[in-house]
N, C-alpha and C positions, 0 to 999 in steps of 0.2 A: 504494500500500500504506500502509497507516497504522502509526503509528508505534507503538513496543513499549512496551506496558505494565510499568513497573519496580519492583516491590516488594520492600519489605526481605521477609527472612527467615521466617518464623513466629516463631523463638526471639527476634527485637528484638521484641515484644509482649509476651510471657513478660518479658525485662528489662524493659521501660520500666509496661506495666500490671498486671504481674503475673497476665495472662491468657492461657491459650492456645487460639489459634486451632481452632474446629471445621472440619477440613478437609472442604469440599462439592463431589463428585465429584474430579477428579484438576486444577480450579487456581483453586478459588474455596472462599474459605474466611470462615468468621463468626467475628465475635469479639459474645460476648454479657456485654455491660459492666455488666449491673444488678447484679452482687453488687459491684463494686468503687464504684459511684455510689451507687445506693439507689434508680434510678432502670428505667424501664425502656426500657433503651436496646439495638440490636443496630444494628453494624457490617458490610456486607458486601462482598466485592470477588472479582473474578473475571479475573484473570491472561489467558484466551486471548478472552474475548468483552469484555476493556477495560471494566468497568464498575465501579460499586460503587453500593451502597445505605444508605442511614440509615432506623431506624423508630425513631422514640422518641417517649414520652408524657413529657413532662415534669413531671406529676405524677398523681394518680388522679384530678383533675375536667378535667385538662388537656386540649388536642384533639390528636392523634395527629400528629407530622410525620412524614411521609412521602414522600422523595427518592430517587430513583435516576439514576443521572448516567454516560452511556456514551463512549467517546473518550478514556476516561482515559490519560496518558501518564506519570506520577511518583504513586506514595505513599511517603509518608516520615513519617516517626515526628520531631517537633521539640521537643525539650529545650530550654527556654531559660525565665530569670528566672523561673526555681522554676515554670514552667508545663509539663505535657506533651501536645501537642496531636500529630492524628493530621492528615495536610494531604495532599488529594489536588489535582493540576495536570489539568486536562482539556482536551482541542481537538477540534473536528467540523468538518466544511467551513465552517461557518459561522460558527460559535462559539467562543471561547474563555473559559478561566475555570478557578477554582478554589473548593474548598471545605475549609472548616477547624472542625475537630471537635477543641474541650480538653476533656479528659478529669480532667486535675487541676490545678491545685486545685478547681475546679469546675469543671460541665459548662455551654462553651459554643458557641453555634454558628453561625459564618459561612460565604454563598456568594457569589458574584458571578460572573457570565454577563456576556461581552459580545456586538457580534454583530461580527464580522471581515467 
């Protein structure tokens, strides 16, 4: 069996982005970040199918990223040295790895995959 997908709350999104989550169906919900950036970013994750997704263009000639990342096992909302990033832990039989989405002060963006 795989391990439990753990995410904070809805309302720690509300405090930390000032955003609240568009809930999609009954345990995956969006968070659509472009009026808090300027940017056109959306956030997504899904509670019973373990996954989450990123789409974001990072500017209007920019080229589209576009990741979805399944196996997730932690998201968590990280406050620290005036930075707030959103940081998801992931593992699949084979894989392990993480990816991290700041949000403020500005929008940036890492992952790293390894293979177990």
């Amino acid at each position: 069996m795989s391990p439990e997908f753990t995410t904070p709350p809805p309302q720690a999104f509300v405090d930390a982005f000032g955003v609240e989550p568009t809930a999609e169906g009954e345990h995956g919900y969006t968070l659509y970040l472009s009026e808090i950036t300027g940017q056109d970013i959306t956030f997504s994750y899904n509670a019973m199918m373990q996954s989450v997704a990123l789409f974001w263009t990072p500017s209007a000639e920019g080229i589209p990223i576009r990741i979805h990342r399944e196996g997730a096992t932690l998201l968590r909302i990280l406050e620290e040295f005036q930075k707030t990033k959103i940081v998801v832990e992931f593992r699949t039989e084979d894989t392990i790895g993480h990816m991290t989405l700041q949000v403020f002060p500005s929008l940036e963006f890492h992952e790293e995959t390894l293979i177990t």
